[in-house]
N, C-alpha and C positions, 0 to 999 in steps of 0.2 A: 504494500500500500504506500509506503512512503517513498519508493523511485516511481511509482505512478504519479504521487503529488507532483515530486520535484520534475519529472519530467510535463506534466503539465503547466509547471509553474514558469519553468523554463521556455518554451515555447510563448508564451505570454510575454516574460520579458524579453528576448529579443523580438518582440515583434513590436513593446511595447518602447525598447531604447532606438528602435529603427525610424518607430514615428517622430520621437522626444529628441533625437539625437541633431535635428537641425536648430532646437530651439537649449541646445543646450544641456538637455534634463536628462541624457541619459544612463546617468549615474544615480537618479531619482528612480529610476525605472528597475536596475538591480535589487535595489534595496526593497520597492515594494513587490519586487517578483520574491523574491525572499520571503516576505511576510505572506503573500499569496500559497507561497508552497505549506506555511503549515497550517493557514486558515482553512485549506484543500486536506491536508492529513487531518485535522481535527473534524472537519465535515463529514468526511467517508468513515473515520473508527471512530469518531467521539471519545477516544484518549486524550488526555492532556498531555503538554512536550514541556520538559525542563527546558530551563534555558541553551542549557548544553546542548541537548538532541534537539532543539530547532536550529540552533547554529550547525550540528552536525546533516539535517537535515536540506538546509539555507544550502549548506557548502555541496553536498552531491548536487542541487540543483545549478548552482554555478558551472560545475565540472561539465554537465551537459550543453548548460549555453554557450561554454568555452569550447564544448566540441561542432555546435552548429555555426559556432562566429570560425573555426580555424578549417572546418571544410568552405564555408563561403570564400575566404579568404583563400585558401588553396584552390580553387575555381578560378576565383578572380586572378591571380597571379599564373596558372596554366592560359587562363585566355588571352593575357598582356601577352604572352611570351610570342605570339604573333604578331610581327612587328607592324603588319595594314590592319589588323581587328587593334591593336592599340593606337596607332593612330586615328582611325575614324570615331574611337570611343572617345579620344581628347578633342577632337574637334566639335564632337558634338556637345560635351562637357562646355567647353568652352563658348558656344553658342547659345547653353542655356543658360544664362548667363553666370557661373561658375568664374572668378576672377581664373585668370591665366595662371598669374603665382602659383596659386593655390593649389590649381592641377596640375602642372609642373611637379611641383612639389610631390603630389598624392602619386605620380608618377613614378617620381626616383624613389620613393621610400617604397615600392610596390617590384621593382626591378634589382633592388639589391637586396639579396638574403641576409644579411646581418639585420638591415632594416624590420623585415618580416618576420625574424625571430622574435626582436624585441617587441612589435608588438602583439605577437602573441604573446607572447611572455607578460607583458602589460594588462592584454585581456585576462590571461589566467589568473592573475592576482586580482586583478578591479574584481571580476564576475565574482571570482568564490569568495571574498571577504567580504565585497558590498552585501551581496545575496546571502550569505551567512548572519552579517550583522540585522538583515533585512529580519531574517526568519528569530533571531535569538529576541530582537524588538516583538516579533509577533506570539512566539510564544508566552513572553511576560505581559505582554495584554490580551494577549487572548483566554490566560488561564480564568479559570474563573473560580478558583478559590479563594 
């Protein structure tokens, strides 16, 4: 029951840091997918979660959105690796109106494997601590003792 939560919980946030993510929020959006996964476990078994097993919980659901954010990204970096589908993706970036820098930028950091480590690397600690923190918050108000 509890990798059902978290996997549904997950799915949610990134669905929900995908939308949030232009306006900044989506670090907002970890934290309440977190609180989602144990509000989701507490609904299905009506057990109560210690602090700890909601932060343990929180954290499997990170590891899973760390696993749909590093296949997206391993997609996206297979598809640059063609140098006319990268091109016409930055032109069109660039046309909507996407500053130039900007995608320059998203470019080089997308073409050099050091860069892509690190942010996965970035993603795997934001997801599972934010979303951990998310869930340890929701077990202590969610308890109702």
């Amino acid at each position: 029951m509890a990798v059902r939560s978290a996997l549904a919980a997950c799915v949610l946030t990134v669905l929900l840091a995908f939308l949030l993510n232009p306006l900044g929020l989506s670090i907002l959006a970890m934290v309440i997918g977190g609180f989602v996964a144990v509000f989701l476990y507490r609904r299905r078994t009506g057990l109560p979660l210690s602090v700890w097993s909601g932060m343990r919980l929180g954290w499997i659901s990170g590891v899973f959105a760390f696993i749909l954010v590093m296949l997206a990204t391993t997609l996206l970096v297979a598809v640059l690796s063609d140098a006319t589908v990268a091109a016409q993706l930055r032109d069109q970036m660039i046309k909507s109106s996407y500053p130039a820098e900007d995608v320059a930028k998203l470019f080089e950091t997308l073409q050099n494997p050091a860069s892509v480590g690190l942010l996965l690397l970035d993603a795997f600690v934001s997801s599972t601590l934010l979303m951990g923190l998310g869930a340890a918050a929701g077990a202590k108000f969610l308890d109702r003792r």
